[in-house]
C-alpha positions, -999 to 999 in steps of 0.1 A, spaced: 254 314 475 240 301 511 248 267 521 221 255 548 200 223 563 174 216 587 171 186 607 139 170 621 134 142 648 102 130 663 118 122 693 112 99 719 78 108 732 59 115 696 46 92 667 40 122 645 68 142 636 53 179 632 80 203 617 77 220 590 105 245 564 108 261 535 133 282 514 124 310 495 160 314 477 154 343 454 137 366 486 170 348 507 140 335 532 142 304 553 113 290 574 113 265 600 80 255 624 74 230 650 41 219 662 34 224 698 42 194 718 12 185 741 -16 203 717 -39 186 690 -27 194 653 6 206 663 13 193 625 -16 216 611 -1 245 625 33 240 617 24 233 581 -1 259 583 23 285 591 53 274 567 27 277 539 7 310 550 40 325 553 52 315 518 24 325 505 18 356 520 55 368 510 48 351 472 14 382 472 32 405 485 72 406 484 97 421 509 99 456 498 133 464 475 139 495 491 136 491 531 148 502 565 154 478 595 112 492 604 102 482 574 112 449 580 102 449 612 63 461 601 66 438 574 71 406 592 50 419 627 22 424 596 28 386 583 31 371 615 -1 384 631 -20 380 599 -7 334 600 -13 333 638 -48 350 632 -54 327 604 -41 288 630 -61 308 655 -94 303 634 -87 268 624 -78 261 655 -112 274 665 -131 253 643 -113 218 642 -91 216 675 -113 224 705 -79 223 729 -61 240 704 -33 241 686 3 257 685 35 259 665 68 276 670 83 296 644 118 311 632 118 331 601 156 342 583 159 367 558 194 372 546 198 404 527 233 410 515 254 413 549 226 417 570 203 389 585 169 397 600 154 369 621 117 363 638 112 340 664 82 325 686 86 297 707 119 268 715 126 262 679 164 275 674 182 289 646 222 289 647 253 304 627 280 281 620 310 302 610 346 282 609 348 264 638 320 275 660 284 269 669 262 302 680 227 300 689 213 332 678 179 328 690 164 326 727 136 301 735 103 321 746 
């Protein structure tokens, strides 16, 4: 049984507020994207990605039987195949582009396996502490 939550803010500087997550309980997956401060459509891509993602692991699930490289090839594979995908809408509807960070999770009995591209943060509560496991790129 996981216990978890997001939070979202739009801040102080933005009307729109462009994170995006999702939970894929029965793969033990957890998404979270932000949109780009500063670039058009941060909301497309952060929606874009959350939904690619989902998607892409719905057509073609995690193998059963896999190594810390599989995972790592599985993921590298997903996450080039969603930025490749904003990258063409980006193309075509947001001539200054547009960007979104990204952390994936995937929990997988005792181990965790996490992706992440950009300043949006992922953190393990256990008892009484707070551990930032990410870094900001």
């Amino acid at each position: 049984m996981y216990e978890f939550g997001f939070r979202c803010d739009t801040g102080r500087v933005r009307d729109i507020n462009q994170d995006a997550f999702f939970v894929i309980p029965e793969q033990g997956v957890f998404l979270i994207a932000d949109g780009v401060g500063g670039h058009n459509s941060g909301e497309v891509a952060s929606r874009t990605a959350v939904t690619d993602i989902a998607e892409y692991i719905r057509n073609n699930p995690i193998p059963k039987k896999r190594g810390a490289d599989e995972i790592k090839q599985y993921f590298v594979s997903l996450v080039f195949a969603v930025n490749r995908h904003i990258y063409s809408i980006a193309q075509k509807s947001a001539p200054e582009g547009m960007a979104t960070t990204l952390v994936i999770l995937m929990l997988d009995g005792e181990k965790a396996y996490v992706i992440n591209v950009g300043d949006s943060r992922l953190y393990l509560i256990r008892d009484d502490n707070i551990m930032q496991v990410t870094e900001d790129h």
